[in-house]
C-alpha positions as CSV (number, residue, x, y, z in Angstrom):
1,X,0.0,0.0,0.0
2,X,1.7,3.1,-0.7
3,X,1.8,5.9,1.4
4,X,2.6,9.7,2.4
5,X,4.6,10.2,5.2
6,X,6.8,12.7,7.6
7,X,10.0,11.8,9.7
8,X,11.2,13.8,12.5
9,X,15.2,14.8,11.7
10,X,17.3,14.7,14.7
11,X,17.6,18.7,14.1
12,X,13.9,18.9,14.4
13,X,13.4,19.4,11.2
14,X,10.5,17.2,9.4
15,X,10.8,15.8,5.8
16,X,7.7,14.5,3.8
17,X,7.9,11.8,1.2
18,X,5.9,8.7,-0.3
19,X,6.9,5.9,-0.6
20,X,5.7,1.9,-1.3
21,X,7.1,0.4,1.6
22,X,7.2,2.4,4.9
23,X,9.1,-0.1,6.8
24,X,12.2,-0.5,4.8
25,X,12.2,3.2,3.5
26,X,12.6,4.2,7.5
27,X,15.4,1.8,7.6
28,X,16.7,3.6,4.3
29,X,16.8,6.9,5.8
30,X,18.5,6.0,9.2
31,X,21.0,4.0,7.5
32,X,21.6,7.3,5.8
33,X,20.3,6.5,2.2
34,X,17.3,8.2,2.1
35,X,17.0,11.6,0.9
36,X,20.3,14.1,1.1
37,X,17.9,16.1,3.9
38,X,17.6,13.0,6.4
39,X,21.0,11.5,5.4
40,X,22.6,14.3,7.3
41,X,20.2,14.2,9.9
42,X,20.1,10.6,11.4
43,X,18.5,9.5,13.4
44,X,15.2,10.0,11.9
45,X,11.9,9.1,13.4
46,X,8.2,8.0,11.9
47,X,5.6,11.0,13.4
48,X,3.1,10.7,10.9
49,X,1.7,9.2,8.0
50,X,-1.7,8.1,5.6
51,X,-2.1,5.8,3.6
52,X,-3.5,5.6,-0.2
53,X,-5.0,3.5,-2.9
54,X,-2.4,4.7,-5.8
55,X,1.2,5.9,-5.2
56,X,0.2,8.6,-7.8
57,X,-2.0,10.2,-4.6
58,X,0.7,9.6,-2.2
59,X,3.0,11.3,-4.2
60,X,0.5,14.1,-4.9
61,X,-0.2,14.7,-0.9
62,X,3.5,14.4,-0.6
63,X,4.0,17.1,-3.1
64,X,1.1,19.4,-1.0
65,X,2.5,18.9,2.2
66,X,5.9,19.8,1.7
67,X,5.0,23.1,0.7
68,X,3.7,23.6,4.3
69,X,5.6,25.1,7.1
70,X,6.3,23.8,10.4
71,X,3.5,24.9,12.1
72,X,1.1,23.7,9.8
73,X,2.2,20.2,9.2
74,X,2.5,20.1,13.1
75,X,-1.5,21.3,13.2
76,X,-2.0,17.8,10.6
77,X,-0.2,15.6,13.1
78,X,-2.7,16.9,16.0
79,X,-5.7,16.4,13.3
80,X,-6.2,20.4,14.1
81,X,-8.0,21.1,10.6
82,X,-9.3,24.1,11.7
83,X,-5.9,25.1,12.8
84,X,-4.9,23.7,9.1
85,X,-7.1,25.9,7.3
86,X,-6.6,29.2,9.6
87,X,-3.1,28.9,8.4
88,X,-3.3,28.6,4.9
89,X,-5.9,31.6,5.4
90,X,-3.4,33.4,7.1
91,X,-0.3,32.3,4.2
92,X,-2.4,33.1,1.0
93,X,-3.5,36.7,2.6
94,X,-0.1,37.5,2.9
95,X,0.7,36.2,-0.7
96,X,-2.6,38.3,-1.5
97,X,-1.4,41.2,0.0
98,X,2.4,41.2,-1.6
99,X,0.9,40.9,-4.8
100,X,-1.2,44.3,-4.6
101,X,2.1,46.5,-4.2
């Protein structure tokens, strides 16, 4: 089953990515084979994930989430969606407002 997940980086830092086979990409990324972000950030830690019915939708939600800050993807862990949506509010008003200068 393919799914979309986040790890924890031993900075603190979270990384998003998709993947086939949660188990053994976990093992990739602490064995310091995953991605260049969690290969110089080991250990790395599972905090999150959901699961789809195509790769094509994990990679899609992957691509959504890792646009997100912190904060936000922090407000998905706790299942806050109104916390979710006041922050993307709150991002494209400031995108909104840029633009009109």
């Amino acid at each position: 089953m393919p799914y979309m997940y986040i790890l924890q980086c031993s900075d603190g830092t979270y990384y998003t990515g998709s993947t086939w086979d949660l188990e053994k990409r976990l093992k990739e990324h602490n064995a310091g084979e995953g991605a260049n972000h969690t290969s110089k950030r080991i250990p790395v830690n599972l905090v999150y994930y959901e699961e789809f019915l195509r790769i094509e939708d994990a990679f899609n939600r992957e691509k959504q989430v890792q646009g997100w800050s912190h904060a936000k993807k922090d407000a998905l862990m706790e299942g806050d969606e109104k916390l979710i949506h006041q922050l993307a509010v709150c991002r494209n008003s400031t995108k909104a407002s840029n633009t009109r200068e």
